[in-house]
N, C-alpha and C positions, 0 to 999 in steps of 0.2 A: 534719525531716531525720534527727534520731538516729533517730526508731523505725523511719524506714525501715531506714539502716543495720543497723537491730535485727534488721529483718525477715529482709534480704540474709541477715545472718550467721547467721539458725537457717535457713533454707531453705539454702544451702551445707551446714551442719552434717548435716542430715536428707540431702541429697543422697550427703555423702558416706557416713552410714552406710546407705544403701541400695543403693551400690553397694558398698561391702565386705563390707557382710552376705549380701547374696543374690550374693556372687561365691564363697565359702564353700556358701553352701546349695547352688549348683549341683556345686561340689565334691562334696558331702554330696549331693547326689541320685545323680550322678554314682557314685561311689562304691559306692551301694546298688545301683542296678539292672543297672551291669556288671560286679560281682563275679561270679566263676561259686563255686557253694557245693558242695564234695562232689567225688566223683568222677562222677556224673552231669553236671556243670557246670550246676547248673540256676541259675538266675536269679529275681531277687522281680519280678513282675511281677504287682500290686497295686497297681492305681491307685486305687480306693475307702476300701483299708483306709491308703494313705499319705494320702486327704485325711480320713480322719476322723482319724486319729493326728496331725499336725498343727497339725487344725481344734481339740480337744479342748486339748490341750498350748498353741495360744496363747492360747484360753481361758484358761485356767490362770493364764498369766502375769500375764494384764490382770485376770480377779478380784482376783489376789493383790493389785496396783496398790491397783485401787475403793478395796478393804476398808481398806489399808495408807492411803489419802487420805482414809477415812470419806467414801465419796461414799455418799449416802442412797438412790439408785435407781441399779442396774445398767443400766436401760435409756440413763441421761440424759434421763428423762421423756417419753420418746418409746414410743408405743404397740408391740406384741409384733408387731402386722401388719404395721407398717414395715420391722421388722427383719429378717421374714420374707421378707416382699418383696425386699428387697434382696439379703438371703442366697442365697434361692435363684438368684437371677441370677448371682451369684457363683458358685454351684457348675453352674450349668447354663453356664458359660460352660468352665470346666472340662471338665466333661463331652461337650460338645457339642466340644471339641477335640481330644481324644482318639477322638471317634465320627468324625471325616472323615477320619482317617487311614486308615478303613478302606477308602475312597471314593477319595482322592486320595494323589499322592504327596507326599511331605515340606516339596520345595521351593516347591510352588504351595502346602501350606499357608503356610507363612513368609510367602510373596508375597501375600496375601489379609491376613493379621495382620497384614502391615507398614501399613496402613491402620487401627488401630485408635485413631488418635488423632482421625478423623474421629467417629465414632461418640459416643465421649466428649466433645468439642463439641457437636456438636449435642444433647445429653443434659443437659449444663446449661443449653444454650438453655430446652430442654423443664421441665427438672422444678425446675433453679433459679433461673430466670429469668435466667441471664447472657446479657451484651450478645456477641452474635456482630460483633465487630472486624474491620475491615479487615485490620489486621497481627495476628490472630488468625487468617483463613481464610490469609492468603500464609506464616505460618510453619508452620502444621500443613498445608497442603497441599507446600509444600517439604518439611518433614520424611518426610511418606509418598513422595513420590516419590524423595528420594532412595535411602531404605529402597528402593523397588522397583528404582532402578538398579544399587544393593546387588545385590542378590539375580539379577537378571538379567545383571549383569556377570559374573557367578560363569562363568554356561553353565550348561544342564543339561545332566546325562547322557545316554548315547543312548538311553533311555526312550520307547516309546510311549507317545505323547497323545494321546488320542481325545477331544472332547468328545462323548462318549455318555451312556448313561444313568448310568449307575457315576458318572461324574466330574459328574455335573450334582447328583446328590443330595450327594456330596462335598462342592459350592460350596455350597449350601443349607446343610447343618450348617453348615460355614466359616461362613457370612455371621449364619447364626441364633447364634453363637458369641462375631460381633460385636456383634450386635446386644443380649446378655446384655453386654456391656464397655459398652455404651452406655447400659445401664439403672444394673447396683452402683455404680458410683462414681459418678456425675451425684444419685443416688438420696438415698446418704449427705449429700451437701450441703444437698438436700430438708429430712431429718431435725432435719439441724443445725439450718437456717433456722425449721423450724416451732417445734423444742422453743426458741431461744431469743427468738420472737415470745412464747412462755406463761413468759418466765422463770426456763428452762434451760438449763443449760451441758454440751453434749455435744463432751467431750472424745477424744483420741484413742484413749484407753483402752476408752472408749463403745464405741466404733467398732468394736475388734477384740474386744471379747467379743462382742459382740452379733451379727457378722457371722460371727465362726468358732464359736459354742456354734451355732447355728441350723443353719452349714452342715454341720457334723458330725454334727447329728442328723438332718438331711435325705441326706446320704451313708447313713449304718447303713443305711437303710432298702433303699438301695442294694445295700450287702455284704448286705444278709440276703436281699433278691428275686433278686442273681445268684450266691450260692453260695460269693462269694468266701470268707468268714469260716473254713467247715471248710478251706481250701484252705491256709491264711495259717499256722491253727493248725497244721495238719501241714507246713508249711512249716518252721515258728520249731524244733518239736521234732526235725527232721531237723539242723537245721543253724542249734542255738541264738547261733552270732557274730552271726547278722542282728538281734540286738537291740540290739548296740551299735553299728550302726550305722544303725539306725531311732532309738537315743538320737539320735544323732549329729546327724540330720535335722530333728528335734524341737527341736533347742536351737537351731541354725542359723537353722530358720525363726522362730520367737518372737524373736530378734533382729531380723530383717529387719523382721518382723512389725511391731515398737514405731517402725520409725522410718519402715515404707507409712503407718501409719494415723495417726499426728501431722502426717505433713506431708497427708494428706487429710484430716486436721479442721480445719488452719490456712490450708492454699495452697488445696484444692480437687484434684477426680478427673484435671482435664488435665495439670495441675502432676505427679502420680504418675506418668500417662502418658507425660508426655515425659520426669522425670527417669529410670522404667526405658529409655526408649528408647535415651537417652543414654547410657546406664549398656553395654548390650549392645556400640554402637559403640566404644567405651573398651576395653573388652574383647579388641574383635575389633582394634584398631589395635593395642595392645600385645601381643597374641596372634603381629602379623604379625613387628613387631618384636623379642620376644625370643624366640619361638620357629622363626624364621627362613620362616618363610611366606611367599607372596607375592600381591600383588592384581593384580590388571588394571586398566589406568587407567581402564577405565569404573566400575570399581569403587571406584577412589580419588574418581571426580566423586559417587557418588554419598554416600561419606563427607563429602566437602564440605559437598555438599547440607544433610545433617542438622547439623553444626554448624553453619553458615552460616544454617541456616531461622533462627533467633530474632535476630539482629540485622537481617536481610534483611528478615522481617515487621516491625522496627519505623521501617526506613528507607523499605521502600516503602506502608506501610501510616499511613504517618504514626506523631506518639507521642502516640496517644490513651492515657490512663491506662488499663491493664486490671487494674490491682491487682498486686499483690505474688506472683501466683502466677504470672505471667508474665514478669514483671519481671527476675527475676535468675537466669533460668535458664541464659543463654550464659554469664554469668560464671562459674555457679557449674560448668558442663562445665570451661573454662577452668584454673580453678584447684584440681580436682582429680584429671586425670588420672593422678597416680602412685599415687593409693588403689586403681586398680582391678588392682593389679601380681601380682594371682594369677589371671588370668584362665583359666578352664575351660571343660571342653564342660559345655551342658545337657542335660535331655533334653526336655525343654519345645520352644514354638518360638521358643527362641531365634535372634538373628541366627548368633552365632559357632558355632551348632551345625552351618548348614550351610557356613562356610568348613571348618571342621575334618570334617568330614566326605568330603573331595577324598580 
C-alpha cells in the first residue's frame, strides 16, 4: 500500500513538472518564431535546425546526469539499432507533422492528432506486450473523442474542404505521423524490458540521451540535404538577439525534457500521452478563464469528456489492475490544475493553439 502511495506521489510529481515545463517551452517557442527581427520583420522559421539545437542541448544534460551517476554504458546496455530505431521514429513523427500542413489545414491536423493516444496503445500491445483493458480501450477511446468534440465544437472557418488529392496525401502524412507516435514510445518500453531480462537498468536518463543524440544526428542530415544550415547562419548574423532566445528554448526544453523521459522509464509511453493531453486541456481551461475567453457548450462536453475518460474507463471497464501508469492519472489532473497558470499559444499541434487562434 505505501509503494503504491509512492508510486501516486512521483507520478503527480513528473505530471506536474510536465506541465509546467513545457507550459514555458511553448512560451519559449512561442517567443522565437513570432518575434519579427529587423526592419524586414523576418521571422526563424527553422524547424530542423530547432530539432537538432534541442536534440543535442538535451543530450547534453542527460550525459552530464550518466557521467555525474557513473553509469558504465550510455546505452543502458541496450544495442545502438534500438535506439536508432526508435529515434528515428521520434523525429519522423516530427517531421512528418510539419509535412501535412502543407496538404491540410491546421484545424483537421489538431483533429487527426487528437487521436494519438490510440496508436500508443496499441504499440505497447505490439512491442511490449501490455494487456489491452477493457477500462484501457473506454478511457483512451473517451479521451480521443472528447479531444475531437473539442476541436469540432470550436467551428471551423469558412474554409474550403475538398477531399481531393491535396487533402488525401495531407491525411496519409497526418496518419503516417501517428503511426511514428505509435512506434517511439511503445518502442522505449521494448528496450527497457529487454535490457533488464540481460541485467540492465535503463534509466530515464537512458532514454533521453539515447533518443535525442541519435535524433539530432539524424535531423543534421536534414539541415545539410535541405540547405537550411547557410540560411540559419545568415539568419543568427543579421539579427544576433535570436540566440538568446534559441538559449531560451534549449533550457526550457532539457527541463521538460528530464521529467517526459522519467515518467516514460517508470509509468510507460500512454502514461506520457495522456499526461501531455491533459496537460494541453489545463491549459486551454485556464486560458478561458483568465484570459476572458469563451467555449461553446459543445465544447465544454467535450472537456468533460477528457477528464472524466479515466475514472469513466475504470467504472465501466471494471478495476482490473493496469499498473501504476494508469492508475493515478485522474487524480493526478485533479490536484494539479493551478501549475498550469501560465498558459500560452504553441506552435506545435497543440489543443489551445487552435482556441487562441479565433
Amino acid at each position: 500500500m505505501a509503494q503504491d502511495a509512492q508510486s501516486m506521489a512521483t507520478l503527480v510529481f513528473l505530471a506536474v513538472g510536465v506541465w509546467v515545463s513545457f507550459t514555458v517551452y511553448g512560451w519559449a517557442v512561442e517567443a522565437l518564431t513570432s518575434t519579427e527581427f529587423g526592419e524586414e520583420k523576418e521571422r526563424f522559421r527553422f524547424e530542423f535546425t530547432i530539432i537538432v539545437m534541442t536534440a543535442f542541448s538535451n543530450a547534453f544534460i542527460a550525459f552530464v546526469v550518466l557521467k555525474w551517476r557513473k553509469e558504465a554504458a550510455l546505452t543502458g546496455g541496450a544495442p545502438y539499432r534500438e535506439w536508432m530505431f526508435a529515434a528515428f521514429a521520434y523525429l519522423g513523427s516530427h517531421m512528418l507533422n510539419y509535412m501535412s500542413l502543407r496538404y491540410i489545414i491546421f484545424p483537421l491536423q489538431v483533429l487527426v492528432k487528437s487521436c494519438k493516444a490510440i496508436p500508443v496503445m496499441f504499440g505497447e500491445a505490439i512491442f511490449d506486450k501490455v494487456q489491452i483493458t477493457a477500462a484501457k480501450i473506454i478511457s483512451v477511446s473517451m479521451l480521443c473523442l472528447g479531444l475531437v468534440v473539442f476541436t469540432l465544437g470550436k467551428g471551423m472557418k469558412a474554409e474550403k474542404v475538398e477531399l481531393d488529392t491535396k487533402m488525401m496525401i495531407g491525411l496519409c502524412v497526418v496518419f503516417c505521423a501517428l503511426l511514428c507516435d505509435g512506434i517511439y514510445g511503445p518502442y522505449q518500453n521494448k528496450i527497457k524490458s529487454k535490457a533488464q531480462e540481460q541485467g540492465f537498468k535503463v534509466t530515464g536518463y537512458h532514454n533521453m540521451f539515447n533518443m535525442n543524440i541519435w535524433q539530432g544526428t539524424f535531423a543534421i542530415f536534414f539541415v545539410l540535404v535541405t540547405g537550411e544550415l547557410p540560411k540559419v547562419i545568415s539568419f543568427i548574423e543579421r539579427h544576433p538577439p535570436v540566440l538568446i532566445k534559441l538559449l531560451n528554448l534549449g533550457i526550457a526544453m532539457s527541463f521538460g525534457q528530464v521529467f517526459i523521459f522519467q515518467m516514460q522509464a517508470g509509468f510507460g509511453a500512454l502514461t506520457v500521452t495522456k499526461t501531455t493531453t491533459v496537460r494541453k486541456l489545463i491549459s486551454v481551461v485556464f486560458s478561458v478563464w483568465y484570459f476572458g475567453h469563451s467555449l461553446r457548450p459543445l465544447q465544454w462536453l467535450g472537456v468533460g469528456m477528457v477528464f472524466l475518460s479515466e475514472p469513466a474507463g475504470k467504472l465501466l471497464g471494471g478495476r482490473k489492475k493496469e499498473g501504476a501508469s494508469v492508475a493515478a492519472l485522474s487524480s493526478s489532473s485533479g490536484v494539479s490544475q493551478p501549475q498550469s497558470s501560465q498558459a500560452g499559444g504553441q506552435v506545435s499541434g497543440d489543443i489551445e493553439a487552435v482556441l487562441l487562434k479565433r
